[in-house]
C-alpha positions in Angstrom: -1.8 5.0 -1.8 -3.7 3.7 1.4 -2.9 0.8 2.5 -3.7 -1.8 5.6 -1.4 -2.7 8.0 -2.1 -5.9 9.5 0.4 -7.5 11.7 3.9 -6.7 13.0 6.6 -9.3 11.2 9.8 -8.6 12.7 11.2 -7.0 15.9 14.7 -5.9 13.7 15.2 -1.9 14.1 12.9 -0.3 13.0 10.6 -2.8 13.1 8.9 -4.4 9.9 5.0 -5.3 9.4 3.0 -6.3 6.6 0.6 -4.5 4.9 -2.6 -4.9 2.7 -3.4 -3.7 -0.3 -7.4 -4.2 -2.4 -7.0 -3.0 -5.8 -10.1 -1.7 -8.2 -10.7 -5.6 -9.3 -11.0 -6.9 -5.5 -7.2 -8.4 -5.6 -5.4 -8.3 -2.5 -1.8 -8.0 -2.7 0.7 -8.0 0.3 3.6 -6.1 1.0 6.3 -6.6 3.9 8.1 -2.9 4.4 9.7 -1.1 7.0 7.8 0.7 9.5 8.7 4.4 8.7 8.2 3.4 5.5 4.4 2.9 5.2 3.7 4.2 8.8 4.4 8.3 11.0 3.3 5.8 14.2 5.4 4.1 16.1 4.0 0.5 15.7 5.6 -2.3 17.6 4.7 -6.4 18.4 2.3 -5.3 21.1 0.0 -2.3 18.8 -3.2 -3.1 17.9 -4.0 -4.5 13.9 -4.8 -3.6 11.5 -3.9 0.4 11.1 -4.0 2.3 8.0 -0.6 2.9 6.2 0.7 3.7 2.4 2.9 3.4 -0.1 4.6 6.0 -2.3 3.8 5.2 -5.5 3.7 7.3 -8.9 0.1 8.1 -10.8 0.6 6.3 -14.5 -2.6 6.7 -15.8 -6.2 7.5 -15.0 -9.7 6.9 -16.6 -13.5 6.3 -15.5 -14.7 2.8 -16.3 -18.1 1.6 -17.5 -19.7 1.5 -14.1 -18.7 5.4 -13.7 -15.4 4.2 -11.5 -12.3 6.9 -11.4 -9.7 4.3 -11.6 -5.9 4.9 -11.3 -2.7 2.8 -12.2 0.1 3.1 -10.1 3.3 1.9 -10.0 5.4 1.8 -6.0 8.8 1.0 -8.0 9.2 4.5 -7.6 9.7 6.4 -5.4 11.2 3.7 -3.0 11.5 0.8 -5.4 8.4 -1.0 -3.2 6.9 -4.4 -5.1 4.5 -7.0 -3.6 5.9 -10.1 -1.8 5.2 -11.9 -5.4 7.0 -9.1 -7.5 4.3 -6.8 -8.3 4.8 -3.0 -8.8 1.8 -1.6 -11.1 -1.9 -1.7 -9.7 -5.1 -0.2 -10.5 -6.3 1.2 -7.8 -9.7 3.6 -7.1 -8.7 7.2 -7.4 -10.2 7.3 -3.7 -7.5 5.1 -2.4 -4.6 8.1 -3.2 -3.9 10.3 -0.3 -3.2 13.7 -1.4 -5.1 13.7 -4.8 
């Protein structure tokens, strides 16, 4: 799932930043992760922000809502047992936001 990564958090090896993400109902939810985790670039303090990242996640469901949306829910518990800085694991999420569908 795409996701926005919007500032660098911590200089600790290898480096940890916090990333954005908009789900299908305009809810933002943030998420603090390792570099390599949500990121093949080497992003440090002095990159620029925001960049585009993602999160593994696994497809649960998907349907078309009334206004013609293809909507997906996802959970990021697994692969890499990823939540939101409040807890959160399952999302609905526009089809369009999953890389490699």
């Amino acid at each position: 799932m795409s996701v926005q990564i919007e500032r660098y958090v911590d200089d600790a090896f290898p480096g940890v930043v916090a990333c954005v993400l908009s789900d299908a109902d305009g809810g933002r939810h943030e998420f603090i992760e390792k570099v390599p985790v949500v990121s093949s670039s080497d992003l440090r303090a002095d990159s620029s922000y925001p960049q585009p990242g993602y999160i593994a996640c696994v497809v649960e469901h998907e349907w078309m809502d009334t206004a013609g949306r293809k909507l997906v829910r996802i959970n990021t518990q697994a692969p890499w047992d990823i939540a939101s800085v409040s807890g959160i694991t399952v999302f609905n999420v526009l089809e369009v936001q999953l890389i490699g569908k």
